[in-house]
Structure formats: C-alpha cells, structure tokens
C-alpha positions as CSV (number, residue, x, y, z in Angstrom):
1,X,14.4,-3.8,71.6
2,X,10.9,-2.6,70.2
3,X,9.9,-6.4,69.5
4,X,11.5,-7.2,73.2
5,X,8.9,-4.3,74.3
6,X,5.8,-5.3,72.7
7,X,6.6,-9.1,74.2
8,X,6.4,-7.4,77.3
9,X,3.8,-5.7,76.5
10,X,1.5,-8.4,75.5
11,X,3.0,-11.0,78.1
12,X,1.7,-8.9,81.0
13,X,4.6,-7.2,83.8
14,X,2.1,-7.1,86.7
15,X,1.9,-9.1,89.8
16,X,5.1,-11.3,88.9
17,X,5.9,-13.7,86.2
18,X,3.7,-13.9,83.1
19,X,1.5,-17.1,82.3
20,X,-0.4,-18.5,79.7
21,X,-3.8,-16.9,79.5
22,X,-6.6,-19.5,80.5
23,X,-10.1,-19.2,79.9
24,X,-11.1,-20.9,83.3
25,X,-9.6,-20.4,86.4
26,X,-8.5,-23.6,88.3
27,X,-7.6,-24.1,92.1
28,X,-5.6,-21.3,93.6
29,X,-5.4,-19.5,89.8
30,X,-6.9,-16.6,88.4
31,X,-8.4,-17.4,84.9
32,X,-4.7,-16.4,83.5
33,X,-3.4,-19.0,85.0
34,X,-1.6,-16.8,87.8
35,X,-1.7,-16.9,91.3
36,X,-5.1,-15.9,92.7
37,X,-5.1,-12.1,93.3
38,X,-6.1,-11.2,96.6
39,X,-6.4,-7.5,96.6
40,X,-9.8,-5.3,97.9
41,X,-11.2,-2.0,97.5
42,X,-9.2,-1.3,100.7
43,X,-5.9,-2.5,99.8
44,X,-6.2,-0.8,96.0
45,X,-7.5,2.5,98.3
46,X,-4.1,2.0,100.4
47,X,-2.1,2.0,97.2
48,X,-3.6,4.8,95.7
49,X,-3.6,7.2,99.2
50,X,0.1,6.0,99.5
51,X,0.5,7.1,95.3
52,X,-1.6,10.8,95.2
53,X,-0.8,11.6,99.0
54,X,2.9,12.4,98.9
55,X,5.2,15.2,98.7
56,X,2.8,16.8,96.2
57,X,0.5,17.8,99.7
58,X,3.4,19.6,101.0
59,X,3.7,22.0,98.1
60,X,0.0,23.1,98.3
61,X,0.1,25.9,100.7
62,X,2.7,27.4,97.8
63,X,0.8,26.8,94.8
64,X,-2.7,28.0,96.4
65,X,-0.5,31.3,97.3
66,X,0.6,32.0,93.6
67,X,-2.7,31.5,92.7
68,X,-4.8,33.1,95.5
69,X,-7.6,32.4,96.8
70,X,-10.5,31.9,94.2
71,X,-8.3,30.2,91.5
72,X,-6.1,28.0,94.2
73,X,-9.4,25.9,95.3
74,X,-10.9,25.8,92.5
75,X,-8.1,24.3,90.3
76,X,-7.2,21.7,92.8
77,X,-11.7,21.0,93.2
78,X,-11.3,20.8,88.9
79,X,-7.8,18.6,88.6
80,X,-9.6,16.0,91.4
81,X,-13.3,15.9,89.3
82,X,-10.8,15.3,85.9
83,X,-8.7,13.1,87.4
84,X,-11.5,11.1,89.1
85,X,-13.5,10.9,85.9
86,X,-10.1,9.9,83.4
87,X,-9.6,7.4,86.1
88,X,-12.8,5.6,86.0
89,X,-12.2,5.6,82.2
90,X,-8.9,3.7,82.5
91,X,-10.2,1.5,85.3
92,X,-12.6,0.2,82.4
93,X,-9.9,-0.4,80.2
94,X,-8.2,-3.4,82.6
95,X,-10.1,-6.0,80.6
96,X,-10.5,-6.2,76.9
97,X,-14.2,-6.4,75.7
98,X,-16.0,-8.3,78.4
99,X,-15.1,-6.6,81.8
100,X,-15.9,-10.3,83.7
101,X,-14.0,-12.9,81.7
102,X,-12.4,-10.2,78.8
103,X,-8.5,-10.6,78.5
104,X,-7.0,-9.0,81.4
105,X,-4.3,-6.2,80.5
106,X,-1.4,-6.0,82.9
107,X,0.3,-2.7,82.8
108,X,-1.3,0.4,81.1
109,X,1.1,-0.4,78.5
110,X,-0.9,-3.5,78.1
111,X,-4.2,-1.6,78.1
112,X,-2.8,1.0,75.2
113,X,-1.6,-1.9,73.1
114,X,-5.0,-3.6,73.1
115,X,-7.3,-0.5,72.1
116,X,-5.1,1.6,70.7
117,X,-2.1,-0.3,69.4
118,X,1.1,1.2,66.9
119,X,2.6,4.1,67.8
120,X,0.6,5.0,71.1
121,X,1.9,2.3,72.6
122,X,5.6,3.1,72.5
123,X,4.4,6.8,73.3
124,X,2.8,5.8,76.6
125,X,5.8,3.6,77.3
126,X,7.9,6.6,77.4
127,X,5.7,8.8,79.3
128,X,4.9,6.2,81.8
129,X,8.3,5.1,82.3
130,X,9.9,8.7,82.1
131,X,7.4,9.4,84.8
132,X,7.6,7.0,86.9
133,X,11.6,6.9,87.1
134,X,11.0,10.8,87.7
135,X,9.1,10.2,90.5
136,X,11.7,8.2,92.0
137,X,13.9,10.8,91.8
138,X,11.3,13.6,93.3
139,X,10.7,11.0,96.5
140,X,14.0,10.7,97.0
141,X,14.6,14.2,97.0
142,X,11.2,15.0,99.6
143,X,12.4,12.5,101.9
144,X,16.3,13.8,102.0
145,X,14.9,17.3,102.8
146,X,12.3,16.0,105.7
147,X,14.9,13.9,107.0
148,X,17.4,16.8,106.8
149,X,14.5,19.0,108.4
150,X,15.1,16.8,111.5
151,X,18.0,17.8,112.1
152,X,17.2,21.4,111.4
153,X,14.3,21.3,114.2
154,X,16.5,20.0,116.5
155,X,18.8,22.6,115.9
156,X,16.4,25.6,116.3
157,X,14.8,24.5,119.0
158,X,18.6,24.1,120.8
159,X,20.1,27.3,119.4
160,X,17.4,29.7,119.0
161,X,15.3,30.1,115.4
162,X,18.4,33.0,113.9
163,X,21.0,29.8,114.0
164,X,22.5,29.0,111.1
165,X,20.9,25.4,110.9
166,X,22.0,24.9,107.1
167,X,22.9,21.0,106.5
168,X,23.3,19.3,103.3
169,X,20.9,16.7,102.0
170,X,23.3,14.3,99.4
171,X,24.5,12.4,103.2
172,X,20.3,11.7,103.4
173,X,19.7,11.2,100.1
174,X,22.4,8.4,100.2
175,X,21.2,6.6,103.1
176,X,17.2,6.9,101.4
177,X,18.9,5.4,98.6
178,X,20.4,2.3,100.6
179,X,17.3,1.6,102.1
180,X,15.4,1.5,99.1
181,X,18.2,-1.0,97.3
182,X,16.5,-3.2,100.2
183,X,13.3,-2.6,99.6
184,X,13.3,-2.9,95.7
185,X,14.6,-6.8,96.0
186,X,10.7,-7.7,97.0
187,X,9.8,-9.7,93.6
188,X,6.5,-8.5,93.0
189,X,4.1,-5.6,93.4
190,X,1.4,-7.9,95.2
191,X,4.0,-8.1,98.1
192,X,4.1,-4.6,99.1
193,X,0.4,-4.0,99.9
194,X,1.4,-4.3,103.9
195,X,4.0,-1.4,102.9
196,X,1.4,0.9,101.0
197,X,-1.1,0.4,104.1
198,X,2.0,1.7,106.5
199,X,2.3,4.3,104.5
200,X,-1.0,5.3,103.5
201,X,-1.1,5.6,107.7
202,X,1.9,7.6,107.4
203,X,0.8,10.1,104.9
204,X,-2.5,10.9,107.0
205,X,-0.5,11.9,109.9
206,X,1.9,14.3,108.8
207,X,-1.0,15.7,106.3
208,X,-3.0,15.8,110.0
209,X,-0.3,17.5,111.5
210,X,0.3,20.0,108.3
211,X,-3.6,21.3,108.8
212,X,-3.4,21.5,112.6
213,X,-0.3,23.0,113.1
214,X,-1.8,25.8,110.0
215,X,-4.9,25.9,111.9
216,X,-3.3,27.0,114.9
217,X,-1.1,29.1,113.8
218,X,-4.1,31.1,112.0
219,X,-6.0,31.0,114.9
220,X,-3.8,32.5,116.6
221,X,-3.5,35.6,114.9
222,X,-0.1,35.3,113.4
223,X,-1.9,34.2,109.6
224,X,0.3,36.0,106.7
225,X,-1.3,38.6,104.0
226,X,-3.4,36.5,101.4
227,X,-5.3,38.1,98.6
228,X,-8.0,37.2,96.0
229,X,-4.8,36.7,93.3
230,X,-2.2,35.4,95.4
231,X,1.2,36.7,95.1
232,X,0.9,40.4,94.4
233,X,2.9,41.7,91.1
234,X,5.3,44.9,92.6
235,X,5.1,43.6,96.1
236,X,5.9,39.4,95.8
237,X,6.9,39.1,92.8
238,X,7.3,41.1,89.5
239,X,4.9,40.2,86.4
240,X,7.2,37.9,84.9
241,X,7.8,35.5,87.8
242,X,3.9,35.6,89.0
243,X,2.9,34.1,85.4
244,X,6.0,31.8,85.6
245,X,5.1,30.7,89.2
246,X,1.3,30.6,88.8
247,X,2.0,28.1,85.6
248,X,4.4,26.5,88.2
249,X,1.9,26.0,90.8
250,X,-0.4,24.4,87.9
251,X,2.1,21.9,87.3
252,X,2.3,21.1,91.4
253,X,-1.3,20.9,91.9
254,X,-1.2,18.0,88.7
255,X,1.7,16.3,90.6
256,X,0.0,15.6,93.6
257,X,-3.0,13.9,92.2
258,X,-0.8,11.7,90.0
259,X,-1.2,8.2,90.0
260,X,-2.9,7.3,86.8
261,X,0.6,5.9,85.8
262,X,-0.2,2.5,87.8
263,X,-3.8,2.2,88.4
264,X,-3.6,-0.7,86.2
265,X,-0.9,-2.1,87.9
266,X,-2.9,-1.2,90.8
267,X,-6.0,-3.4,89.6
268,X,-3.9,-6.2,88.6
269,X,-3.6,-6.6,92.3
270,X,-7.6,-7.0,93.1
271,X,-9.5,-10.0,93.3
272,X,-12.5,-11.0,91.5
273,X,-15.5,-11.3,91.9
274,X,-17.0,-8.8,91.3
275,X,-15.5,-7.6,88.1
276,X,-12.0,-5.7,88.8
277,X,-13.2,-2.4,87.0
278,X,-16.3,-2.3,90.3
279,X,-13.9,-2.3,92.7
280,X,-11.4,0.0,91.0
281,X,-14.1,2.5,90.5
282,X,-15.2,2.5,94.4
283,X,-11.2,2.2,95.5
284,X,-10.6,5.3,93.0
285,X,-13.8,7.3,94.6
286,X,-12.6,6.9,98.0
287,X,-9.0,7.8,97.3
288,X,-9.1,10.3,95.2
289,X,-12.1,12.0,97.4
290,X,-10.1,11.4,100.5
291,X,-7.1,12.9,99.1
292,X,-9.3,16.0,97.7
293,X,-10.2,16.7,101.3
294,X,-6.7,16.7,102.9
295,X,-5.7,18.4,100.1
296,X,-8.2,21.6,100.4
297,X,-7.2,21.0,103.4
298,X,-3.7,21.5,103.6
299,X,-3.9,24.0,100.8
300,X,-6.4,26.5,102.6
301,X,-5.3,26.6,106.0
302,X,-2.4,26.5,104.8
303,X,-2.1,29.6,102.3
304,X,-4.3,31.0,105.5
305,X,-1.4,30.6,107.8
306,X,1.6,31.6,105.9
307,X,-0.2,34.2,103.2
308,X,1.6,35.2,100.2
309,X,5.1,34.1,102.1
310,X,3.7,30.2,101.7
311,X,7.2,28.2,102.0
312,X,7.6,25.7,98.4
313,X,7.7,22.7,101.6
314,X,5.0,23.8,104.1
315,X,6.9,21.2,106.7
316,X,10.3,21.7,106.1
317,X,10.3,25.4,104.8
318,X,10.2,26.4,108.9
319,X,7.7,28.4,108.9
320,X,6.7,26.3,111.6
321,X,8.9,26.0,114.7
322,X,7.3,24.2,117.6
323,X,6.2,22.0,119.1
324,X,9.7,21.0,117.6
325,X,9.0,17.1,118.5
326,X,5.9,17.4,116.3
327,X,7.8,19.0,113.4
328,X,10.2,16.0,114.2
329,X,7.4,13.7,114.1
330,X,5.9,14.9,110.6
331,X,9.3,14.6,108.9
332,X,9.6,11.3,110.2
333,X,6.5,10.1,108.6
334,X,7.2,11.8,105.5
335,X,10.1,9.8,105.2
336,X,8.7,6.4,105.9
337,X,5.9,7.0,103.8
338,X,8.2,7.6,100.7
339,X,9.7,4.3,101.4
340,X,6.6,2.7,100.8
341,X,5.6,5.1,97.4
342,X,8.9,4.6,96.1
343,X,8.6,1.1,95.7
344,X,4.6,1.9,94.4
345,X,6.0,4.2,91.4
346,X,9.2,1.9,90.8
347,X,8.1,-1.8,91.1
348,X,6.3,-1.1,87.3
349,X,9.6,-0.3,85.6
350,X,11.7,-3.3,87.4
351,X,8.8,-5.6,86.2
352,X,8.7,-4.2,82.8
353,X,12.6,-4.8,82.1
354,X,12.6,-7.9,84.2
355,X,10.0,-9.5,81.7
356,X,11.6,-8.1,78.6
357,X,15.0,-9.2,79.7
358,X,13.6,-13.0,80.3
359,X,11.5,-13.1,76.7
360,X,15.5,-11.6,74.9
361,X,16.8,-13.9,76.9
362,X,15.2,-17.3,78.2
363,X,17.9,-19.7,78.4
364,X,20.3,-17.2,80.5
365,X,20.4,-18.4,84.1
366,X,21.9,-14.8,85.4
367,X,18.7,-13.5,84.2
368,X,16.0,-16.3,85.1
369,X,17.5,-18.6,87.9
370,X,16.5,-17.9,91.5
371,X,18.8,-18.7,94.3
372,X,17.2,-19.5,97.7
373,X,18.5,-18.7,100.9
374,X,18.2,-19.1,104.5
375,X,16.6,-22.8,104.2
376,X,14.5,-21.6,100.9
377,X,12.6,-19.1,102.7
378,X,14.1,-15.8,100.7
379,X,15.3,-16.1,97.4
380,X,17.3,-13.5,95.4
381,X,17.8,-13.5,91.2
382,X,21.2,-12.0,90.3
383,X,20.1,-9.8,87.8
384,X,17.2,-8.5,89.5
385,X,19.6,-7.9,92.2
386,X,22.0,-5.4,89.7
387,X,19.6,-3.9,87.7
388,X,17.4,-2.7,90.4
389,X,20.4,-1.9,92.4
390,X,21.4,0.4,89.4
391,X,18.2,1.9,89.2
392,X,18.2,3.1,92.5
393,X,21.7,4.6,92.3
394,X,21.2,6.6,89.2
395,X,18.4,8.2,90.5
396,X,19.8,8.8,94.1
397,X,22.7,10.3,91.8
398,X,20.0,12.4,89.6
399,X,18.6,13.5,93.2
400,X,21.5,15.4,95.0
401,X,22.7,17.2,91.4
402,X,18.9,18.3,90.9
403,X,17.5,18.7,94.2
404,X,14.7,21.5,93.5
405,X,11.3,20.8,95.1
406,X,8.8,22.7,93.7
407,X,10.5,22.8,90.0
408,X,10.7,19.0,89.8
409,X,7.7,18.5,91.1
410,X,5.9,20.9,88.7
411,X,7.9,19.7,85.9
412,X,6.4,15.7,86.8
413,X,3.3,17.2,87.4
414,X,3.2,18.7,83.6
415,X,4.7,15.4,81.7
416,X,2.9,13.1,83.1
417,X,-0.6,14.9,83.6
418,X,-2.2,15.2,80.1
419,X,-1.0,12.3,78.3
420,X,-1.6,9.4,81.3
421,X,-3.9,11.2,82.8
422,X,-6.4,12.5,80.4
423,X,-5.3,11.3,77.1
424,X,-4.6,7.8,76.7
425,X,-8.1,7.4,78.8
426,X,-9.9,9.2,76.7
427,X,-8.7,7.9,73.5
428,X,-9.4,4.4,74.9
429,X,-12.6,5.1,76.3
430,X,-13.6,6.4,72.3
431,X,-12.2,3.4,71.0
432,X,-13.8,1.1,73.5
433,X,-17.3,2.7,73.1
434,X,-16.8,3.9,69.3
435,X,-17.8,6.3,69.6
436,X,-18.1,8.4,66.1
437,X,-16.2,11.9,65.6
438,X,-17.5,15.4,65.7
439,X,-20.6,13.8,67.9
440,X,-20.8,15.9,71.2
441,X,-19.5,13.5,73.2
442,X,-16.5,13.2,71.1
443,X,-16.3,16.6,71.0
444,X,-16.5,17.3,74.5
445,X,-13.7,14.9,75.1
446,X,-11.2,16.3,72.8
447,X,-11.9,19.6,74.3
448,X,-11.3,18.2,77.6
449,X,-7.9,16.6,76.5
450,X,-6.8,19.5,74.8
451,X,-7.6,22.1,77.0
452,X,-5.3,19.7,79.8
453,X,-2.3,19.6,77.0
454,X,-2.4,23.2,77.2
455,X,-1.7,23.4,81.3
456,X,0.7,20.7,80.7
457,X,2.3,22.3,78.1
458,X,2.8,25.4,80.3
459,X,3.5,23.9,84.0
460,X,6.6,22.1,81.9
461,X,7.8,25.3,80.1
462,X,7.3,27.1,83.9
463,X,9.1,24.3,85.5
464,X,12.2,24.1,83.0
465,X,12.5,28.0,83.6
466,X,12.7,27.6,87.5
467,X,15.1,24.7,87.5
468,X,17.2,26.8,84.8
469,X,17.4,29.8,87.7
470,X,17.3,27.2,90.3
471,X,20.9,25.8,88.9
472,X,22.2,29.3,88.5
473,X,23.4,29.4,92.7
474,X,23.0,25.8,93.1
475,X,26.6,23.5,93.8
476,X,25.9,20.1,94.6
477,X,27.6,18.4,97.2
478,X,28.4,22.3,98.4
479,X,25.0,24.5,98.8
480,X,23.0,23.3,102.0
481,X,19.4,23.8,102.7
C-alpha cells in the first residue's frame, strides 16, 4: 500500500488521469501532457469562497461570544493574516524549482514529496485525507440541520415560537447523502468549477442575510449582554467550561478559514500563462480577504445581536424568527452551497484512491474501463461508481451517530489547522529557499509554527471534551433538534 501511495503520489491525482510529464506543451496540452487547464483567478477565487465560506461562518457569532469582544476579532483578523501568508507559501510550492516550466506537483501530497520527501509525506497524507473525509462528514451534518431548520421555521411561524418544533435530522442527512452519490460520479475536479461558482453565490447570500438580519435585530434594541471577555464565569458559564469553550471557539475560528488542504488541487485547475503561483497568490488575496470581511462580519454583528446567549448555528439556533421566508431562504442556500463544497473537499480523496487503485491494478477492467452511455455522451467506471458510493455512505452514517456542530467543527478546525496550514508550508518554504537554522527568519518561522501547534493542540483537546459531554444525552436516530 505505501509503494501504491507514493505511485500516486508522484503520478499526480489532480485534474483527472495522470500523463507522462512533457517538457513542451503541444496543441490542446499543458506541458505534462494533460489536457489544457483552463482555470482563472476567478474560478480558483470561486473555489476557494465555496472552501473557507461554509458552515464555519455560521459558528462565529458563538466563538466571538466565548471570547468577547477584544480577543473574538482579533483572533479571527490574526488566523486570516496566518493563513493568507502560509497560503502564499504553498501556492509557491505547485512547481518544483522553476515556478514557469519547474515540474508541476498535483496534490499537496505531491508538493510534500518533492521538498520534503520520507516520512512527511505519509504524515501529510493522513492529515489531509483525515481532514478532508472529516469535512465531509461536518457538511453533511450543517446541511441536515439547515434543511431540518426549514421545517422548523415553518413550524414557528404556523404555531407560535413556544411549539415544540423538534424534528430529527438522520431523514435529511439521508437524502444530502443521496444527492451527493450523484454529484460525486463527475470524473474530475476541473468539472465542478460551474458548481463552486453556484455556490460561492450561495454562500454570499445566506452570509448577507446572517449580518442583516444581526444588524437589524441590534438596531432594534433587542441586542443581548456582550462583555469585553465574552461569556462571564458565575453567570454563563463556570471556570471550567469558559476555558474549555474559549479553546473550543479557537478551534471554530481555524475551521472556517480552512482550505489549505486543496489549494494545490485548486491550482492544478489554473491556466498558464502567467505562472500558476501569480494567479494563486491574487485568487488567495481576494478570497481569503473577502472571506475576512463577511466573517468580521458575521462574527460582530452577530455576537452584537445575540450577546453572551450567541446560538453554536446563528441560522438555525432560532434566535431569529422572521421574516420566516428569509430564514427559509438562508437555509436553503446553506444547503445548496454544501452540495457544491462537498464535492470541493471530497473530489481529492476519490482521485487519490482512483489513481492508486489503477497503478495496483492496470490490467483490471472493473477498475480502468469506462462504459459510455446515452449515445457516448456520459460515461460511468464501475469502480468509481462503488467506491465513491461507499464513501459517501460511511460518512452519511458517521453524520447522524455524531451530529455535534460546534464540537466537530472545532475538532476539524484543530487537526487540520497547524499541520496543513502552517507547517507543511513552512517547512517547504525553508527547504525551497534554504534557508539555514537558528537565522531569524528561521527562527521566526518555527515560532510561528509552533505557537499554531499549541492552539491546535488545545481546540482538539476542547473539542474531544465537548463531543464526550455532547454524547452523554445524545441517541441517534431518537434525540431531535
């Protein structure tokens, strides 16, 4: 299985089937001998707003209210400069050597292998993939409670806001689960920029619609109790949960600007020229600014609106009532823009085992033979078919027995922060610019990398503990919402 890995490592899982690597690029090719990648610094922004905004924007109103109202903005103002800055680093890492006609890295496995090689890369493998597969499992779960939250609306709006509007998620989570065994038989990444663009459409409005609706309601006069600290110890919460919540709220925050994981898978979808790394800088600057600004946002007005009493899902936590068509409206949009991320987070693992699977096994036809339908204009592999199929049902399954918000997202937030985010970048970048240790710019880099483990290290040890509690009154298929 490790030689299988590094194959597919070194053959490249991005943007379809690998090729052999060609110095010049012919008619229609890229210089690797691959179809011609068509991809902007519009189409890589769409991608990344459809990655970083998701359900991690819902959860700010809660994390800014654990950690008030001086820590709140500045940690999410410091995780966006980091995360901007790591990001550049890795965007530079795409190509080895010369960032023109250097040997293009497909996957950030790729790019670990090439600078860093041994260990690391089977390291990163498992963080990235872990990740990513976890993320599936946190969409799936976001988009069962908005879709659930339609309902709910509906129902408060009919029968007054004291109903008992309870309804359980596993029947939504199901159906998201179905949909998405559609959506992941699409054979390559590169085909679902028209879905990222939807959804990157999507996420703006129900982010929109998040700030107005917290705008209005603090406005209005009806704004909860917020405090320099947050949650106050004696009144909120006792000592004990405010340092377990506030490390929660950490891991959150790291969550939502998550999308290091595929930025080279990302890349691997841009054209050139000019030189992939340009344009992934200037797509990374606009997303990850744009994102920063909705998430301040959504963050502020929202902690200004709810106070210390911020719900974990600021649209389906009902603290927000009507216009119930609007609420309606949000949920709705949260739910097609997941669609579109799920497939953004997932489409890396299915090529990753796809091309291992064909370099174990070439000569098997249920792995590598296409079938064509419908007069050869759609075409289905049998394998591709199961496996993905699989995918999707163990983590639909992994969904409705762990279906806690914030603690899931808290805990991805943590594992996959410091090491894709900030390490592997940084280690790379040394490599790449050799630059010598105990200088001040190594220095300054380990400090930064460490000081990010740290957070990690606690947001995960936060996030364990509330999905330990969390389980403690939770019965699936029983408990509703």
């Amino acid at each position: 299985m490790t030689q299988d890995l590094e194959m597919a490592a070194r053959s490249g899982s991005g943007g379809g089937a690998g090729g052999p690597y060609l110095p010049q690029p012919r008619d229609g090719l890229d210089d690797d001998g691959k179809k011609k990648r068509t991809g902007t610094v519009w189409t890589a922004s769409a991608h990344i707003i459809t990655a970083v905004i998701g359900s991690g924007v819902l959860s700010l109103a809660w994390s800014t209210a654990q950690l008030g109202w001086v820590v709140g903005p500045v940690t999410l103002m410091i995780f966006s400069v980091i995360t901007y800055y790591t990001s550049s680093l890795l965007a530079d890492c795409y190509r080895t050597g010369d960032h023109v006609t250097g040997k293009r890295n497909y996957t950030y496995m790729d790019a670990v292998a090439a600078y860093l090689g041994g260990w690391q890369v089977w390291s990163c493998g498992v963080f990235q993939y872990v990740n990513l597969f976890g993320t599936a499992v946190g969409y799936t779960i976001t988009a069962s409670i908005s879709a659930a939250a339609v309902h709910k609306s509906n129902c408060f709006h009919k029968n007054g806001h004291a109903a008992d509007c309870g309804v359980y998620d596993t029947m939504y989570m199901v159906v998201f689960g179905v949909v998405q065994i559609f959506f992941s038989q699409v054979p390559n990444f590169s085909d679902l920029s028209w879905l990222s663009i939807v959804a990157a459409v999507m996420s703006f409005s129900y982010s929109s619609i998040a700030i107005g609706l917290s705008l209005a309601r603090t406005i209005s006069g009806r704004s909860g109790k917020t405090t320099l600290t947050g949650t106050e110890v004696g009144v909120d919460v006792d000592s004990a949960q405010k340092i377990w919540l506030a490390f929660q709220a950490l891991g959150n925050i790291a969550f939502a600007y998550s999308y290091s994981m595929i930025l080279i898978e990302i890349q691997d979808t841009v054209k050139s020229p000019p030189a992939e790394n340009k344009t992934m800088k200037k797509a990374t600057l606009l997303g990850v600014s744009t994102t920063t600004a909705f998430y301040m946002l959504s963050g502020c007005l929202g902690y200004a609106a709810f106070g210390n009493a911020a719900p974990g899902n600021i649209l389906t936590g009902f603290g927000f009532y009507e216009p119930y068509w609007l609420i309606d409206f949000a949920n709705v949009c949260i739910v097609v823009h997941l669609v579109g991320a799920y497939q953004v987070f997932s489409q890396p693992i299915f090529a990753a085992v796809e091309t291992c699977a064909a370099a174990r096994w070439p000569n098997a036809k249920f792995i590598t033979r296409e079938h064509t339908v419908a007069s050869g204009k759609f075409s289905f592999n049998v394998f591709r078919l199961t496996w993905r199929t699989a995918f999707v049902v163990v983590s639909t399954v992994l969904a409705i027995v762990l279906p806690f918000f914030n603690d899931i997202l808290g805990f991805l937030g943590a594992v996959g922060f410091w090491p894709l985010t900030v390490y592997y970048p940084v280690e790379m970048y040394i490599r790449q610019r050799r630059i010598q240790k105990y200088t001040t710019r190594w220095v300054a880099l380990q400090v930064l990398s460490f000081l990010c483990f740290l957070v990690s290290l606690a947001a995960a040890v936060a996030s364990i503990e509330g999905v330990t509690e969390s389980l403690k009154h939770y019965v699936p298929f029983k408990t509703k919402s």
